[in-house]
FIROTOR-984219 format. One line per field, with one value per residue: chain; residue in three letters; residue number from 1; x, y, z of N, C-alpha, C, CB in turn. Coordinates in steps of 0.02 Angstrom, whole numbers, plus 50000, padded with zeros to 5 digits. Glycine has a CB too. Example, Ala and Ser with C-alpha at 12.3 -4.5 7.8 and 13.67 -1.06 7.14 Angstrom:
// residues 2
ch [A	A]
aa [ala	ser]
i [1	2]
n.x [50660	50642]
n.y [49716	49888]
n.z [50390	50354]
ca.x [50615	50684]
ca.y [49775	49947]
ca.z [50390	50357]
c.x [50660	50645]
c.y [49835	50002]
c.z [50390	50394]
cb.x [50565	50704]
cb.y [49776	49970]
cb.z [50452	50286]
//
This chain:
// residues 125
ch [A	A	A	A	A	A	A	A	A	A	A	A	A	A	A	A	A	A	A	A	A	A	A	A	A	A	A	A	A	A	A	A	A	A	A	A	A	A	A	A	A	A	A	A	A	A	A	A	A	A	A	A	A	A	A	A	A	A	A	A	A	A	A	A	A	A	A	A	A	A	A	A	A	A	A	A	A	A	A	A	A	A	A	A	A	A	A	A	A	A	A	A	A	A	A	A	A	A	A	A	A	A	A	A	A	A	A	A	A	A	A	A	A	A	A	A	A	A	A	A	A	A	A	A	A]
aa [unk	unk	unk	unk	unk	unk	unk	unk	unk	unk	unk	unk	unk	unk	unk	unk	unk	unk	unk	unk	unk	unk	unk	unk	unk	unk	unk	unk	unk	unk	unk	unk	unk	unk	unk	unk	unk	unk	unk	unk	unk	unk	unk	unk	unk	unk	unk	unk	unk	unk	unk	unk	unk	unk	unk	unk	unk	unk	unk	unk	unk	unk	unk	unk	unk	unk	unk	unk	unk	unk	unk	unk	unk	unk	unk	unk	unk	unk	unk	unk	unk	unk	unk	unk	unk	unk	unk	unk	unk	unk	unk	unk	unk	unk	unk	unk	unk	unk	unk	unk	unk	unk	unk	unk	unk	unk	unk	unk	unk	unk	unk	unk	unk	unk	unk	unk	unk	unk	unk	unk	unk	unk	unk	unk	unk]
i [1	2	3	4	5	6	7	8	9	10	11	12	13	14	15	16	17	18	19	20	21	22	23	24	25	26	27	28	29	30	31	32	33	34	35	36	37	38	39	40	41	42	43	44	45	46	47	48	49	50	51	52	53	54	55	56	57	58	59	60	61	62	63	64	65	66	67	68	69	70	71	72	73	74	75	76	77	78	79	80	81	82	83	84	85	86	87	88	89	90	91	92	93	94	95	96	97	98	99	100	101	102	103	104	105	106	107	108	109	110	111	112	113	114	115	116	117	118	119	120	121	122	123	124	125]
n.x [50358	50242	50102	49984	49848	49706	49656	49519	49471	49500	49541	49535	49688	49753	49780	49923	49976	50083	50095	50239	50270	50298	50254	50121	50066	49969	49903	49743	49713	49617	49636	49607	49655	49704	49663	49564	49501	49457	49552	49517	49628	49671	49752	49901	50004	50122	50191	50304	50300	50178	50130	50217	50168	50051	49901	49758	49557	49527	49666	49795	49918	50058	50091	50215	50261	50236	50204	50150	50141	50053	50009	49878	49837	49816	49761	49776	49836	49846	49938	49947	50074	50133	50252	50326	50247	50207	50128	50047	50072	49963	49856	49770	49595	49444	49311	49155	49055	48883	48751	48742	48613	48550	48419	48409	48536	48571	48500	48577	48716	48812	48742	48734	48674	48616	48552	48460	48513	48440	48324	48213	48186	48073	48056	48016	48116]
n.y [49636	49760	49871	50010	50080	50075	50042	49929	49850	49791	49645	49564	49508	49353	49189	49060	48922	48813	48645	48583	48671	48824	48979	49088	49215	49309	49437	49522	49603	49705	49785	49915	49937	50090	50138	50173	50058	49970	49863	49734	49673	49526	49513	49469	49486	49409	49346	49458	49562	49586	49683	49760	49833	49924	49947	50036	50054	50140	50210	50238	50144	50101	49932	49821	49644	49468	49330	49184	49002	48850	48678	48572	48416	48407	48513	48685	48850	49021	49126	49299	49383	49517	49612	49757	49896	50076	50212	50325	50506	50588	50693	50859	50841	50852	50970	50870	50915	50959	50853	50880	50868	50904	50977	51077	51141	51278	51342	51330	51406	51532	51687	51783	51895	52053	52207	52307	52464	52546	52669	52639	52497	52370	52288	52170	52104]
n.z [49745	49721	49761	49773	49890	49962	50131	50166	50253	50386	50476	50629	50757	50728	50828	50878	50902	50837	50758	50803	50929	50930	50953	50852	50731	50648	50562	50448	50300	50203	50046	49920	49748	49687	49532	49392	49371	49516	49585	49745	49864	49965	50111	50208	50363	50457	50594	50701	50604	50616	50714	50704	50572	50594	50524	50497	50441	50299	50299	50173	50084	50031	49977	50003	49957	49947	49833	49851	49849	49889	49909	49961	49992	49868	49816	49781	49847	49872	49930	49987	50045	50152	50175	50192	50228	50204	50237	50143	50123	50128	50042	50110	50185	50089	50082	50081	49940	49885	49786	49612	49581	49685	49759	49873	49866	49822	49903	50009	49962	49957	49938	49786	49746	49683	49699	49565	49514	49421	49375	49257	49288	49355	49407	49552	49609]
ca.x [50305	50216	50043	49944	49785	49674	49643	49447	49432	49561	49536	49557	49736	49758	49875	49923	50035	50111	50128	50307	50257	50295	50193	50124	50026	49948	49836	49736	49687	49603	49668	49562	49668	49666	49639	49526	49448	49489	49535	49522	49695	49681	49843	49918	50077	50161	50224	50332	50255	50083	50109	50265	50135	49986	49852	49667	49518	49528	49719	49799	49979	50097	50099	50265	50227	50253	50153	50169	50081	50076	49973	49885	49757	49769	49731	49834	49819	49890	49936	50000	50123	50155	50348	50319	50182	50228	50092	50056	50066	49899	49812	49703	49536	49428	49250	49092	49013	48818	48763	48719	48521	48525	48379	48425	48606	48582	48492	48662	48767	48807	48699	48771	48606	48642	48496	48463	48498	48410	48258	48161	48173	48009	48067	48006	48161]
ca.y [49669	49854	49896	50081	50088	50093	49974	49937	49790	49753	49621	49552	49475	49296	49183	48988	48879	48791	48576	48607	48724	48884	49021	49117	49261	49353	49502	49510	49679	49695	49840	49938	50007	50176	50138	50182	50003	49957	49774	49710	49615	49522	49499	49472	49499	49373	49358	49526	49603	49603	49734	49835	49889	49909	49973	50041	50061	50223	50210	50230	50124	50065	49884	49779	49593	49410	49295	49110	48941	48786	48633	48531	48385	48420	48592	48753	48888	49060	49173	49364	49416	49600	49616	49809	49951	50136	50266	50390	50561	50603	50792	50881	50806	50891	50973	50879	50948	50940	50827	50917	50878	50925	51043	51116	51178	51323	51376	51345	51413	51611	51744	51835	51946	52147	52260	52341	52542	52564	52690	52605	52432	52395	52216	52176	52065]
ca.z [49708	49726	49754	49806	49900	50020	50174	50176	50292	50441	50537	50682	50744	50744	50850	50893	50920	50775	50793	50838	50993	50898	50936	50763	50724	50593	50554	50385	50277	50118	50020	49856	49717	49681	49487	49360	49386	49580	49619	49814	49859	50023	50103	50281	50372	50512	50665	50714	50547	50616	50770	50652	50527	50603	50502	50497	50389	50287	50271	50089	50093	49964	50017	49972	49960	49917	49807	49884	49816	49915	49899	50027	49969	49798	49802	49768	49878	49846	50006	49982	50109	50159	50212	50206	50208	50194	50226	50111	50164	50078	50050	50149	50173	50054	50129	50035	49899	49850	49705	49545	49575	49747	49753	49918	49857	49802	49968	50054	49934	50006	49909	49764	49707	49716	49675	49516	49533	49373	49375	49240	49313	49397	49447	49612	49629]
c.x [50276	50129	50015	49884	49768	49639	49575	49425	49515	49535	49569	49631	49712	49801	49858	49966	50044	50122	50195	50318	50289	50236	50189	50068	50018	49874	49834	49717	49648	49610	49634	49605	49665	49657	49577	49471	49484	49485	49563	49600	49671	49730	49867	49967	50074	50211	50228	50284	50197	50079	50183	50227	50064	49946	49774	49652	49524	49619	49779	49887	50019	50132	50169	50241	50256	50214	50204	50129	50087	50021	49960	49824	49766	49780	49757	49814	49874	49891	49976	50032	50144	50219	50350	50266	50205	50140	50089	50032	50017	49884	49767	49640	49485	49340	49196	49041	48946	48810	48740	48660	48508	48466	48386	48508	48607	48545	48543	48698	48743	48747	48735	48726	48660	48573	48524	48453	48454	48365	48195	48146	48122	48022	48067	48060	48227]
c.y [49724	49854	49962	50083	50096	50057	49987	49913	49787	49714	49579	49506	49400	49257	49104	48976	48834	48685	48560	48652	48798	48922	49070	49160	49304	49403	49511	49574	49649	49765	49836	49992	50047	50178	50141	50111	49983	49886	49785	49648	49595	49490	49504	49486	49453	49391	49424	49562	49632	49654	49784	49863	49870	49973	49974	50052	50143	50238	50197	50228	50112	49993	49864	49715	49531	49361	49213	49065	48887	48734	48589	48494	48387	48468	48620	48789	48953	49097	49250	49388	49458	49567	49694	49864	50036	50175	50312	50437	50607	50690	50807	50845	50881	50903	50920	50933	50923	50898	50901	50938	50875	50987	51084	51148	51238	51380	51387	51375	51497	51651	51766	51910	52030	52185	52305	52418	52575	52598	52647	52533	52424	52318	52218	52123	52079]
c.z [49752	49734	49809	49808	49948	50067	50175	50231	50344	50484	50605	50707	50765	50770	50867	50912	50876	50820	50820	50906	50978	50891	50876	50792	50668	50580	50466	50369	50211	50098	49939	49834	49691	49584	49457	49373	49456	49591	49691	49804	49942	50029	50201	50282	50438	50531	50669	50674	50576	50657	50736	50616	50540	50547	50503	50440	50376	50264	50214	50122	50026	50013	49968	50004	49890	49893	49822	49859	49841	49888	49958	49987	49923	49767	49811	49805	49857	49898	49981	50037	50110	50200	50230	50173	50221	50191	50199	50150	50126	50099	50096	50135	50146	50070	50048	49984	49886	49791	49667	49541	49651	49736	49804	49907	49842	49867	50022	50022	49952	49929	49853	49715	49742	49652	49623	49531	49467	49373	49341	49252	49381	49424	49521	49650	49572]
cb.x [50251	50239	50004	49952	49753	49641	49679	49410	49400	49603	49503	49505	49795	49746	49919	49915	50032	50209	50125	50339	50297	50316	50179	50101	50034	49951	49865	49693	49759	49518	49759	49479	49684	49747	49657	49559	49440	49458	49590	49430	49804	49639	49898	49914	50105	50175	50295	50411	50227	50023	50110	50327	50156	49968	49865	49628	49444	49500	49720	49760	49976	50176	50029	50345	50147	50285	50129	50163	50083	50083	49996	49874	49690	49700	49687	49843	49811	49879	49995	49970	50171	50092	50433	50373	50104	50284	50085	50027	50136	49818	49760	49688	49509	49454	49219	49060	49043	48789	48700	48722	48466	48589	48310	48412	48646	48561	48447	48712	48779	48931	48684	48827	48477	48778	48467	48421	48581	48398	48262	48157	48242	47921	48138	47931	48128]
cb.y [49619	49909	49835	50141	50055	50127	49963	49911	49696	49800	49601	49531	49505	49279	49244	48947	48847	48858	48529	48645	48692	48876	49060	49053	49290	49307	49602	49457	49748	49663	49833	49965	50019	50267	50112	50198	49934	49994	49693	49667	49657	49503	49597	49425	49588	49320	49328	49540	49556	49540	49695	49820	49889	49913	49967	50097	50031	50273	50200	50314	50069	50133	49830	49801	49625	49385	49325	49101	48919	48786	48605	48570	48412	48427	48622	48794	48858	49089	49122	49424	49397	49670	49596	49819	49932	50138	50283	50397	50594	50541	50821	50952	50757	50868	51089	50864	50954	50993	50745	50882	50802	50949	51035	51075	51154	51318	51346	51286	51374	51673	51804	51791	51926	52188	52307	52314	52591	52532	52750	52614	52404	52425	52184	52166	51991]
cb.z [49686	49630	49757	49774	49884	50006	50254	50129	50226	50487	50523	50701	50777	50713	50942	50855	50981	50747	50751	50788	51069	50845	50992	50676	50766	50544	50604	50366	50255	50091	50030	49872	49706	49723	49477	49297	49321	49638	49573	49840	49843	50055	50036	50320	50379	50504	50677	50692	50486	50650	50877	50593	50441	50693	50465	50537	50404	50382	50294	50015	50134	49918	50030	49986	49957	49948	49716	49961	49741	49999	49850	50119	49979	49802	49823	49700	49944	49786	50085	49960	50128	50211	50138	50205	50269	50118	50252	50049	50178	50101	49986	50134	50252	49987	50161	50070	49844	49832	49677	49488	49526	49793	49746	49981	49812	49728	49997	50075	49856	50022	49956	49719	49765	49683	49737	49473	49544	49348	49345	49185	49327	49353	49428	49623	49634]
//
């Protein structure tokens, strides 16, 4: 499975030693997609995985990924597993614009007045 977005949350790696004496490791993300309504996926990657695709906050990927379901106790658990992340090669970052009801915008915005050559115009502006 496919998903396009944008890492919000990365944190920190995690590591052990498995009851078998296998050492493990995993690093977690949470990723917001770029749709009209945005759902949060959180989702890890192990072992090797975790230092092949490293990612930060701010970074828009197309994650590939595995939906897993185990049971312990009882209780279902559902884990998403990244296998691969691809960086998009996104646009220029685009300068900020003012809101709408900024009242100071139009004091930044350059000049475009030009004096009336008119004789009978007595406008003092």
């Amino acid at each position: 499975m496919e998903v396009t977005g944008k890492i919000i949350v990365a944190l920190p790696e995690v590591s052990g030693v498995s009851k078998t004496g296998n050492a493990w490791k995993k690093r977690s993300y949470v990723l917001e997609t770029l749709d009209n309504y945005p759902t949060k996926i959180a989702f890890d990657f192990m072992g090797d995985r975790a230092d092949q695709y490293p990612l930060a906050v701010g970074d828009e990927v197309k994650l590939s990924f595995d939906i897993d379901s185990h049971e312990y106790n009882g209780r279902w658990f559902t884990n998403i597993r990244g296998w691969k992340a691809e960086k998009s090669q996104g646009a220029a970052p685009v300068a900020p614009t003012a809101p709408a009801n900024d009242p100071f915008a139009a004091a930044q915005a350059p000049s475009t007045f030009t004096p009336s050559t008119d004789p009978n115009d007595d406008l003092p502006f």
